[in-house]
C-alpha positions in Angstrom: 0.0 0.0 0.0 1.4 3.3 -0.6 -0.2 5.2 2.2 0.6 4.4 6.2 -2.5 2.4 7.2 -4.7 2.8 10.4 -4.8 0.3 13.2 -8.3 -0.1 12.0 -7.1 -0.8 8.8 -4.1 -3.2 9.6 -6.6 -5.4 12.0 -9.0 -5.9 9.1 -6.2 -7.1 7.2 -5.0 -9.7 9.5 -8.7 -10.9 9.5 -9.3 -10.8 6.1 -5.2 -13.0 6.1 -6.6 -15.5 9.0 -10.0 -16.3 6.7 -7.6 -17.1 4.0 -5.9 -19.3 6.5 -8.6 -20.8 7.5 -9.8 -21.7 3.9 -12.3 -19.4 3.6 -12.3 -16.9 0.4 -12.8 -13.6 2.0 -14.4 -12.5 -1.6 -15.9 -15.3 -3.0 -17.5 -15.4 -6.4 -21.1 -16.3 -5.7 -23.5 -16.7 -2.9 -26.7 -17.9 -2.7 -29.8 -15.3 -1.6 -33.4 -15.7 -1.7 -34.7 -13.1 -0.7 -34.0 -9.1 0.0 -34.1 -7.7 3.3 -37.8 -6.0 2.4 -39.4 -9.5 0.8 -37.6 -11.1 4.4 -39.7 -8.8 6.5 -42.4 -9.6 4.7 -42.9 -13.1 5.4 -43.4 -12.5 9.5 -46.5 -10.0 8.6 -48.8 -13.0 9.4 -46.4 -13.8 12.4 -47.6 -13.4 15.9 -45.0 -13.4 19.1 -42.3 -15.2 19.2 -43.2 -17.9 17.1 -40.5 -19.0 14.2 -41.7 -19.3 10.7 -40.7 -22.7 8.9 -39.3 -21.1 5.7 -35.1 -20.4 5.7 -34.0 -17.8 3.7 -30.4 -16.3 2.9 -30.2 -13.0 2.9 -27.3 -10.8 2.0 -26.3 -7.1 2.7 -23.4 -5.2 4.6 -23.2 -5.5 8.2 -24.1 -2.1 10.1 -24.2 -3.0 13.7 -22.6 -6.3 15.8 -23.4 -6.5 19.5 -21.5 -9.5 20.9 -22.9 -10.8 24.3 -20.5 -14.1 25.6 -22.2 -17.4 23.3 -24.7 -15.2 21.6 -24.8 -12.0 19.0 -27.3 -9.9 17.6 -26.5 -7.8 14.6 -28.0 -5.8 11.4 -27.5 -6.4 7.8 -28.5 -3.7 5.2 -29.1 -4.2 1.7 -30.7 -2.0 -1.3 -34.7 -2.5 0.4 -33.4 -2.1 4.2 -31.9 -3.5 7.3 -33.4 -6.8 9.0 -31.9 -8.1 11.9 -30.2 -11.6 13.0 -29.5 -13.6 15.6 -26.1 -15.2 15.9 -25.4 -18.3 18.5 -22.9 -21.0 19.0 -25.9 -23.3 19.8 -27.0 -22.4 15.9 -23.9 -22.0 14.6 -21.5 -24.2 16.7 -18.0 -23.3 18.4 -16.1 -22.9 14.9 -18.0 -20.8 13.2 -19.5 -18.7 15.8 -15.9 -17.9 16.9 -15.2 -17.1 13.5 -17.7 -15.0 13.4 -17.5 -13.2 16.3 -13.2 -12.3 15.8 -12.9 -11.8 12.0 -16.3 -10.1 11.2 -16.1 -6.3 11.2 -18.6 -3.7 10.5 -19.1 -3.1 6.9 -18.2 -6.6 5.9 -20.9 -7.7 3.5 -22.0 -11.2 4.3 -24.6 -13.6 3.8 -27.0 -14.8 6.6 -29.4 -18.1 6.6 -31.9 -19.7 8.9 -35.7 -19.1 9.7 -37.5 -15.9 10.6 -38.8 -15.2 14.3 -39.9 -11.7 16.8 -37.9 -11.1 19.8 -39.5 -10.3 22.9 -39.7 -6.6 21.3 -41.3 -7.7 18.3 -38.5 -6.8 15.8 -37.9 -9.2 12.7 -35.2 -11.5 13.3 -33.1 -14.1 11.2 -31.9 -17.2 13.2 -28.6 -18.1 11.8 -27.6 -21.2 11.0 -24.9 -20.0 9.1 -23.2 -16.6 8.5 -20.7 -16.4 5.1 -18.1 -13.7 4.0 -19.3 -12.0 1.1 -16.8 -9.4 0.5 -14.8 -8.3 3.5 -14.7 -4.3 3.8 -11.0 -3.1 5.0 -11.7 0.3 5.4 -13.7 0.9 9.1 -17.3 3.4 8.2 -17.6 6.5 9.8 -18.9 6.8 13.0 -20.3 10.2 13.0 -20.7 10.8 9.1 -23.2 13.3 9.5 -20.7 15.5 11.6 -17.8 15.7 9.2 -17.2 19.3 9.0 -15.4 18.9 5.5 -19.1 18.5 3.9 -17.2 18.2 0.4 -15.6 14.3 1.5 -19.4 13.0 1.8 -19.8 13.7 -2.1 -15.9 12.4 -2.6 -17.0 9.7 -1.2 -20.2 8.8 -2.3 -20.5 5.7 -1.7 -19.8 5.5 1.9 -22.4 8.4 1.9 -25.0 6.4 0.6 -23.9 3.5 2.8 -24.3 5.4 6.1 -26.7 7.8 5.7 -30.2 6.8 4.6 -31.8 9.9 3.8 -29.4 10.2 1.1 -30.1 7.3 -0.6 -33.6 8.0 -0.5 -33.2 11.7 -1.7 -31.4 9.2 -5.2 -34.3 7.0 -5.0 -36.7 9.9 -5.5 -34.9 11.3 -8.3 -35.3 8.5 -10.3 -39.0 7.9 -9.4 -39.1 12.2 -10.6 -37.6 10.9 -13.8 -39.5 8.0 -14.4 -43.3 10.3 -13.5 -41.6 13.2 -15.9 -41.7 10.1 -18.7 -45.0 8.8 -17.8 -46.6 12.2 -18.1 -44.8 13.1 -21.5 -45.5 9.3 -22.9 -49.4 9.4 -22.2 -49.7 12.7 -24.4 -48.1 11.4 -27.5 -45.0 12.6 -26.5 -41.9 10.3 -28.7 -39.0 10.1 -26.7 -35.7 10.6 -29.1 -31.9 10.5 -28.9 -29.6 13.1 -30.2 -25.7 13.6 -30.2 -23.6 14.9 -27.9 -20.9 15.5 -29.7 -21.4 18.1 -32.0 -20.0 20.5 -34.8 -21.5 23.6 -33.5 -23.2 24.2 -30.3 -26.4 25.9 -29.5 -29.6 25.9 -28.3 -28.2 27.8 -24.9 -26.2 31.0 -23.9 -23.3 29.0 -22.6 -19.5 28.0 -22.7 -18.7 25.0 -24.2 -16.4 22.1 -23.3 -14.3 21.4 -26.6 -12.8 17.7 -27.9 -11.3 16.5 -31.0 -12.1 13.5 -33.1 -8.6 12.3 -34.1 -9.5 10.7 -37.1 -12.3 13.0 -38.8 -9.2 15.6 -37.8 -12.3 17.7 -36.5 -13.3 19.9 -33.6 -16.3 18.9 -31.8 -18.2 20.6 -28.9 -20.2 18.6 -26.2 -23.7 19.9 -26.3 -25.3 22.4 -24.2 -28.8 22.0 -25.6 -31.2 19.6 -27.2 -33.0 22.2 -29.0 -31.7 22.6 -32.6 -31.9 18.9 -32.7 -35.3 18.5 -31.1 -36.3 21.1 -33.4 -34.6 19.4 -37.1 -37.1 17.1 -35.6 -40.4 19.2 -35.5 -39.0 19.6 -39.2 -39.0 16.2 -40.3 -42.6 15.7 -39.2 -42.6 14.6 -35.7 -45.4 16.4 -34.0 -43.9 15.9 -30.4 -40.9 15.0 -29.1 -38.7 15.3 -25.8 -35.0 13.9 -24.7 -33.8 13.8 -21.1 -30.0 13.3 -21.2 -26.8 15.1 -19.7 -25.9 19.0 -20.9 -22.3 20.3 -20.3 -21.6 24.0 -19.8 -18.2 25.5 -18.8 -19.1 27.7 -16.9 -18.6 28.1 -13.2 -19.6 25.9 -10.1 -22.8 27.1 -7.5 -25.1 25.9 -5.4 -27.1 25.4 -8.2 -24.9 24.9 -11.4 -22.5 22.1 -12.0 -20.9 21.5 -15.4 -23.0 18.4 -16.4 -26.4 18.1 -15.9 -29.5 16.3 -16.4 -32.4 18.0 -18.9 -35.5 17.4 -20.5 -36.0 19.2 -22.9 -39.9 19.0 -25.2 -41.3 20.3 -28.3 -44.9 20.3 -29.2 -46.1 21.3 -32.8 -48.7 23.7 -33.2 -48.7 25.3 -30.0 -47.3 28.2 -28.5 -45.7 29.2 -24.9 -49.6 29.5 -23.2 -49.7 25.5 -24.3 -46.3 24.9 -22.7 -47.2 26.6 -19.6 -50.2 25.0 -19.0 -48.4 21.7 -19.8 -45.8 22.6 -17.3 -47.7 23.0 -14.5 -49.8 20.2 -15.3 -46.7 18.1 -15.5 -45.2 19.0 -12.1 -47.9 19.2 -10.3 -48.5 15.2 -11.7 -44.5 14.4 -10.6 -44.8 16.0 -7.3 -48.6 14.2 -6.4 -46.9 10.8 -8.3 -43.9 10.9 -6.3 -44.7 13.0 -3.1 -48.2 11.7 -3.0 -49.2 15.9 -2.5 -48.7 19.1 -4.2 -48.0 20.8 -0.8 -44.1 21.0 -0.6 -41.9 22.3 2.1 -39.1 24.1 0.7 -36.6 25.8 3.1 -38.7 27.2 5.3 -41.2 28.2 2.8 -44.4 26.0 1.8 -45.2 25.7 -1.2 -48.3 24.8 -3.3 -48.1 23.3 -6.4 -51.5 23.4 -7.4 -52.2 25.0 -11.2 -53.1 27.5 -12.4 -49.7 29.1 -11.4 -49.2 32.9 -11.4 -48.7 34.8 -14.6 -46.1 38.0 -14.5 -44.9 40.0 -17.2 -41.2 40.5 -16.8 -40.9 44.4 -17.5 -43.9 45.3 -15.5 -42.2 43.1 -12.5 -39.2 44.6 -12.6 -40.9 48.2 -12.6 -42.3 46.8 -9.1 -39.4 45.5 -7.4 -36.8 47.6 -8.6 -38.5 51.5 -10.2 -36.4 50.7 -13.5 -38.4 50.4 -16.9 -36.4 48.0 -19.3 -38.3 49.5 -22.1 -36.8 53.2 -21.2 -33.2 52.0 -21.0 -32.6 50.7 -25.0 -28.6 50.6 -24.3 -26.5 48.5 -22.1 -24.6 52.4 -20.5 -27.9 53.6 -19.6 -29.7 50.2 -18.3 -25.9 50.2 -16.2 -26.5 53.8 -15.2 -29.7 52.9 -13.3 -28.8 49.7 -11.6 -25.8 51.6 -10.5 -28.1 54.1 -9.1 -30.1 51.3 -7.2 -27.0 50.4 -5.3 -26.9 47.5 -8.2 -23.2 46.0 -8.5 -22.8 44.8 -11.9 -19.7 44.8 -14.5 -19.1 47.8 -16.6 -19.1 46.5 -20.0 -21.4 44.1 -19.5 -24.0 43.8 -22.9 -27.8 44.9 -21.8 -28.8 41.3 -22.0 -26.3 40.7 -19.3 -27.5 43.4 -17.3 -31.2 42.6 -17.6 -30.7 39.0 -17.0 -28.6 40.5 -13.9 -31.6 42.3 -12.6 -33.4 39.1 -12.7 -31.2 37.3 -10.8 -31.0 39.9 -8.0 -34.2 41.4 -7.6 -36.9 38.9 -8.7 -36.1 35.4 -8.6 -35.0 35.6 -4.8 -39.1 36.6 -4.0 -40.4 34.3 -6.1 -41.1 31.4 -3.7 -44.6 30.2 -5.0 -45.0 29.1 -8.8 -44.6 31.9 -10.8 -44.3 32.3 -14.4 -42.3 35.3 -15.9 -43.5 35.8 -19.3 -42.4 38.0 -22.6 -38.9 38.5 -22.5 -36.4 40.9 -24.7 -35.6 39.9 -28.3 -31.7 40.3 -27.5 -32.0 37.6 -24.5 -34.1 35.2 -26.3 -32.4 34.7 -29.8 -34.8 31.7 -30.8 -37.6 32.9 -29.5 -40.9 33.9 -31.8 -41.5 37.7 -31.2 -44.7 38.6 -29.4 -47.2 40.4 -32.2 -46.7 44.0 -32.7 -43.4 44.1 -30.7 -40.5 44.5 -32.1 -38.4 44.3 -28.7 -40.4 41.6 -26.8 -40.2 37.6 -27.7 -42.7 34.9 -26.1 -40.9 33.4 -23.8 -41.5 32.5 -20.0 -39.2 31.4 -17.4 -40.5 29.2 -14.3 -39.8 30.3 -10.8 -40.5 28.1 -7.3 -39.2 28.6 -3.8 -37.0 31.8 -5.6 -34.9 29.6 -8.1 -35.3 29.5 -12.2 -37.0 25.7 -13.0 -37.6 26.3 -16.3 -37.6 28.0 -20.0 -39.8 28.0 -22.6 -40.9 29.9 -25.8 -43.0 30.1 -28.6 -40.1 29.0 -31.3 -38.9 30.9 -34.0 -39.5 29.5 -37.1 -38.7 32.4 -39.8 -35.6 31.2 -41.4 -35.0 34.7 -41.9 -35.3 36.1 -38.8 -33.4 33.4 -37.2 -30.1 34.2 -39.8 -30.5 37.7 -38.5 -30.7 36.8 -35.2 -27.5 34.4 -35.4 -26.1 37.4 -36.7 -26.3 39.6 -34.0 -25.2 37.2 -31.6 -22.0 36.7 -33.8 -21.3 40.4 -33.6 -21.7 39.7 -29.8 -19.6 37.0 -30.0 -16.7 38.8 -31.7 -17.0 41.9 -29.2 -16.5 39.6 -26.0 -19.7 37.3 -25.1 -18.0 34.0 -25.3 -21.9 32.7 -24.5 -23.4 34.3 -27.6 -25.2 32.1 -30.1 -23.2 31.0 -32.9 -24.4 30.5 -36.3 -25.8 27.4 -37.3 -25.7 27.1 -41.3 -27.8 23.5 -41.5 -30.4 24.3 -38.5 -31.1 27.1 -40.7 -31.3 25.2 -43.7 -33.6 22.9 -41.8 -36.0 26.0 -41.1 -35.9 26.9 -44.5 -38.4 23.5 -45.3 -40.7 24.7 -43.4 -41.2 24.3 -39.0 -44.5 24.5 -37.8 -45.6 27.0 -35.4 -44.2 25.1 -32.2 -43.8 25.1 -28.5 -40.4 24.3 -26.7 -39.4 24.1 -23.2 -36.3 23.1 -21.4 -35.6 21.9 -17.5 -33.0 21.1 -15.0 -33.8 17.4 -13.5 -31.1 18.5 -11.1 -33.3 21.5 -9.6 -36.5 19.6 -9.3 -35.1 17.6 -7.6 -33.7 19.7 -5.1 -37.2 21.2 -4.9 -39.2 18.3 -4.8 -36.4 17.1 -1.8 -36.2 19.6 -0.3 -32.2 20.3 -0.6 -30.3 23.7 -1.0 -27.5 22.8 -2.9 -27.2 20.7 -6.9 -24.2 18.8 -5.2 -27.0 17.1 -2.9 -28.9 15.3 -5.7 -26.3 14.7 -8.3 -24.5 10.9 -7.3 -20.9 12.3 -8.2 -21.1 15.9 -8.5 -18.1 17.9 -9.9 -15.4 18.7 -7.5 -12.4 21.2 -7.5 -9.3 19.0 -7.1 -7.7 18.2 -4.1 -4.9 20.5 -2.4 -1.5 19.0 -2.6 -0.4 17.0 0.6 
């Protein structure tokens, strides 16, 4: 080994050497099981007292607690259902065994445990051994006081003694995947086709982001690893299907937060012939049917804020609710210096040369989304912040296009699409110009997408949104790094 070992560490080494010595195959390459912990349990529910059902099953799991009195033991075993305990005797097991048992089994160890089911006197579940096998012996001691580690960053390091110790995080995993798996049900039952598209790709888009950047060695070719669905979903809408939706990994280079990591979970949909009111009826529809699937209510605790899912959700139009909570009209600020000039005069700290979309998006993040605890809609955002976006009728400065706000964090985004092949080559344009003056998250220009638009898109709805931030919402956790397994992690310092 090339670090100094514990004494914890060394003992459960000279176990794991004096199985060996003893013949036994401290990892061995099968074992039998018949049951899981929960299906265990589930055979005493017609049990009364004491008495011993007739069955034997072998269960497996890792051993969490071992409390050794002279000829007898009582312990817990933990598998992927639960914990059930057993009953460990030399009378069951004989001298050999029981010894064996009772010197060379450490917490952790996963091992294999058969005999009949009885109650205690207390009435907990209870295997009788009649024999106890080494599964896979564990050479590192678990934590003690997991929970108390002030270095919070080693729990996600080390995931998997997380999950191992600490139930409520594998049951914040097991709800995300039940969110996932309701998101899919809803989508599937309203026609929705579920589709694949690359992540690897030529040119990137669909997002205001940074993008990671690779290189295929034998095409000789740059690629990018996406940061959107969309202009794939949408080549889709083209070629005739009516609706369609993906849920798959995104990658952004862009910093790390409480609720940003550099890959994430998406869904992304896209509905022909509807517009942004039909996607936000749909979204509310659809998370109010995750959180009642999952949660069994649309009544959330959040923080310290509850929170009621119920639709319809509040409508609010973006300029008018920045009038309210900050006295600055968008609309009467059309350059980035004079939009700057009156945040700075609100005490608002933002960057000097920052573009107006920047400093719009800025106010949003500041003054608005903080208060937004219930569901709230923000609707009709600028043109220059919403580059494939349809633009509202009879503006020429406004595009339909909502955002989705609960317990003061962004859920979603949405938009009527733009489907003017015309409008969206100008609009590609502008962002270039951006692009060359210093936005490294400006739009690039996307020659075939537009070619795709030029056959002919449908007047369509899109929406886009984070599986990572419903689930801390629908968990009830403050930070991404809680409900992502292995979440991104700066390296660690030099010894």
């Amino acid at each position: 080994m090339s670090k100094r070992l514990s004494e914890q560490e060394e003992q459960r080494r000279l176990h794991m050497e004096q199985l060996r010595q003893a013949g036994i195959d401290p990892y061995p390459p099968r074992c039998t099981r018949t049951h899981t912990c929960a299906e265990a349990l589930q055979l005493l529910e017609g049990v009364d007292g004491e008495e011993t059902t007739s069955e034997v099953v072998h269960v497996a799991g890792r051993m969490m607690s071992k409390r050794v009195m002279g000829k007898a033991a009582f312990g817990h075993i933990q598998d992927g259902s639960g914990r059930l305990q057993f009953y460990a005797s030399v009378d069951n097991l004989g001298e050999e065994e029981y010894h064996r048992f009772r010197k060379l089994f450490d917490l952790g160890d996963i091992i294999g445990v058969a005999g009949p089911l009885f109650r205690t006197r207390t009435g907990e579940p209870t295997v009788r051994a009649q024999s106890i096998t080494m599964l896979a012996k564990s050479l590192h001691p678990l934590p003690e006081k997991w929970h108390g580690l002030k270095d919070v960053e080693l729990r996600y390091r080390q995931r998997y003694v997380d999950l191992i110790v600490n139930e409520d995080v594998r049951q914040v995993f097991i709800t995300r995947t039940r969110i996932v798996s309701a998101l899919r049900e809803f989508l599937d039952a309203r026609g929705f086709l579920e589709v694949e598209t690359p992540i690897l790709q030529p040119i990137y888009g669909g997002a205001a982001a940074r993008p990671f950047i690779t290189y295929h060695n034998e095409l000789e070719q740059q690629l990018y690893l996406r940061i959107s669905f969309e202009l794939y979903l949408k080549r889709l809408i083209v070629g005739g299907f009516d609706k369609v939706y993906e849920i798959g990994r995104d990658f952004r280079n862009e910093g790390i937060s409480f609720k940003h990591n550099p890959e994430f979970t998406q869904l992304e949909f896209y509905q022909a012939y509807a517009d942004y009111n039909d996607v936000m009826r749909l979204t509310e529809e659809m998370i109010a049917y995750v959180a009642q699937k999952v949660l069994g209510t649309l009544k959330i605790v959040y923080g310290e804020h509850e929170i009621d899912l119920t639709p319809p959700w509040r409508r609010r139009e973006l300029r008018q609710a920045l009038i309210e909570e900050t006295g600055i009209d968008i609309e009467a600020y059309p350059d980035a210096e004079s939009l700057y000039q009156a945040i700075r005069a609100i005490g608002g700290n933002v960057e000097p040369k920052a573009t107006r979309g920047k400093l719009i998006d800025s106010l949003i993040s500041n003054y608005l989304e903080p208060k937004l605890i219930q569901p709230t809609f923000l609707i009709d955002y600028p043109v220059e912040i919403s580059p494939l976006a349809k633009r509202k009728p009879g503006s020429d400065t406004l595009a339909e296009r909502f955002e989705g706000f609960i317990g003061g964090m962004e859920i979603c985004n949405a938009f009527t699409e733009l489907n003017d092949p015309d409008d969206q080559e100008q609009r590609f344009l502008e962002q270039g110009r951006a692009y060359d003056a210093g936005d490294e998250e400006a739009h690039r220009m996307d020659e075939d997408f537009l070619t795709a638009l030029s056959y002919g898109m449908p007047p369509t709805g899109g929406f886009g949104m984070g599986i990572d931030r419903l689930t801390m919402l629908l968990t009830n956790r403050d930070s991404i790094r809680e409900v992502i397994l292995f979440p991104h992690l700066r390296p660690r310092p030099a010894p």
